[in-house]
C-alpha positions in Angstrom: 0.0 0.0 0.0 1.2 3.7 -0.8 2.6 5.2 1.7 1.3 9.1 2.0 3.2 11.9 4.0 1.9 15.4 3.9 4.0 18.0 4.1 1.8 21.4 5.3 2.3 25.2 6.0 4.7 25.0 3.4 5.6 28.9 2.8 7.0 28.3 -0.7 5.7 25.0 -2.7 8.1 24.8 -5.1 11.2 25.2 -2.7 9.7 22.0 -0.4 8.9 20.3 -3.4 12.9 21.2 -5.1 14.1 19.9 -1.7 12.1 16.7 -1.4 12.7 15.8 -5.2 16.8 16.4 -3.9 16.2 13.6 -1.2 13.9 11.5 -3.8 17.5 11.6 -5.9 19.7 10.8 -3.2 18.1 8.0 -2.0 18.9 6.7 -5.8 14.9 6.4 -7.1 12.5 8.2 -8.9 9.8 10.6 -8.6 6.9 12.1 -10.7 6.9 15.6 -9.9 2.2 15.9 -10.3 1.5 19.1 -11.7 -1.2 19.6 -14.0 -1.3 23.4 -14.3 1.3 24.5 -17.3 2.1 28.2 -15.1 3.3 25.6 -11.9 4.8 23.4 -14.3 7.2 26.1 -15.8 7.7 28.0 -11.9 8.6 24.2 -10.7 11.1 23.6 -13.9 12.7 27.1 -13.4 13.4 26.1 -9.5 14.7 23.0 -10.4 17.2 24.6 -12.6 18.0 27.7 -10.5 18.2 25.8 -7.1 21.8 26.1 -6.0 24.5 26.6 -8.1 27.0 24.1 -8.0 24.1 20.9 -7.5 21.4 20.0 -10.4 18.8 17.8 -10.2 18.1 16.3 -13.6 14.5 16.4 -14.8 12.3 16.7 -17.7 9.0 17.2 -18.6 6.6 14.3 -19.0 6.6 13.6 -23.0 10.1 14.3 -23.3 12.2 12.0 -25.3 14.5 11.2 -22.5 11.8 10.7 -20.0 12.2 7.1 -19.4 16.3 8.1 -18.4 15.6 10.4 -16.1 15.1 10.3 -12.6 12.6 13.4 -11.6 9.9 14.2 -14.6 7.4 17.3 -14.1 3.8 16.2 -15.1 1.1 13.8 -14.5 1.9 10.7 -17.2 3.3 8.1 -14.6 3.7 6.1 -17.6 7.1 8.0 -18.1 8.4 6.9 -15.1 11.3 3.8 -15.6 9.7 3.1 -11.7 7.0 4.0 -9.3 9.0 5.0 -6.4 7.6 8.4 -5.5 4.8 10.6 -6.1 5.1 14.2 -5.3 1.8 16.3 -5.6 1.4 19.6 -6.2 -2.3 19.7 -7.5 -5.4 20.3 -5.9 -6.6 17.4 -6.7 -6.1 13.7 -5.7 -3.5 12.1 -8.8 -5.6 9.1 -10.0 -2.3 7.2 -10.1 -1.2 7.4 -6.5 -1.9 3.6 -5.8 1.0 3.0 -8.3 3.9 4.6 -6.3 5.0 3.4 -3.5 4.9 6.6 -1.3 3.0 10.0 -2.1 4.2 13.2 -1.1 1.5 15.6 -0.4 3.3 19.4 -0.5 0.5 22.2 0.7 1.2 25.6 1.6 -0.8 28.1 4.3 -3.2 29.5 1.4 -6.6 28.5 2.3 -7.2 27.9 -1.8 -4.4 25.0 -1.6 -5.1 24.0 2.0 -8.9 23.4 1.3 -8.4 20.6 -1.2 -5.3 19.2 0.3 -8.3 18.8 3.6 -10.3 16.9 1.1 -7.5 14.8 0.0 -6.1 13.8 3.1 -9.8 12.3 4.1 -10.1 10.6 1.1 -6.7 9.1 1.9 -7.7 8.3 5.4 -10.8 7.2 5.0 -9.5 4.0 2.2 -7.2 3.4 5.1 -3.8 4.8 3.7 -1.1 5.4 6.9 -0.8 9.1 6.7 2.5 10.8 8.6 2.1 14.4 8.9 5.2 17.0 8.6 4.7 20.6 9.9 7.0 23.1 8.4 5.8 25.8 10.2 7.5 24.2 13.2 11.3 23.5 11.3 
């Protein structure tokens, strides 16, 4: 079963989401990177490329002929993916493919428009009996 973490009172989305995709890397698998909104998509593939200077986290956009090489894809085709490993979210609404990764990383900010659906997510979660670990970043 899918393991889901949500990460709340995230100040800045794409920074928690640049940073988790970092550890996604490290750990040496793969993530989907869930947006479905082409604006977020292009602010998420500028602060994977502007993150710090001297580290890079290769990615691509779903579609892209090297998709199936690369570890961290920007998107919502999980059909790209070479693996399932990890799911990070950044949609309002609940990825249809979750169930195929083997964890989901919910990433929701303080904005009551984002924080609203995530709500609505996290009891559909619960209530099909997915173990849910909560991360406050208002408290790191």
């Amino acid at each position: 079963m899918t393991r889901v973490d949500f990460y709340f009172n995230a100040h800045d989305r794409i920074e928690v989401a640049r940073r988790l995709a970092a550890k996604v890397l490290q750990s040496g698998q793969r993530a989907l990177l869930y947006v479905s909104d082409p604006a977020l998509a292009a602010e998420l593939d500028s602060g994977l490329w502007t993150q710090d200077k001297l580290s890079f986290l290769p990615h691509v956009r779903c579609g892209h002929p090297l998709a199936a090489e690369t570890p961290l894809l920007i998107g919502t085709d999980p059909a790209a993916l070479a693996s399932h490993d990890v799911l990070i979210n950044l949609d309002n609404a609940c990825p249809t493919c979750f169930s195929r990764f083997e964890r989901l990383l919910e990433v929701v900010s303080t904005d009551p428009a984002d924080r609203d659906p995530a709500r609505e997510r996290y009891r559909f979660y619960r209530d099909r009996g997915y173990a849910i670990e909560n991360h406050d970043l208002a408290r790191r």
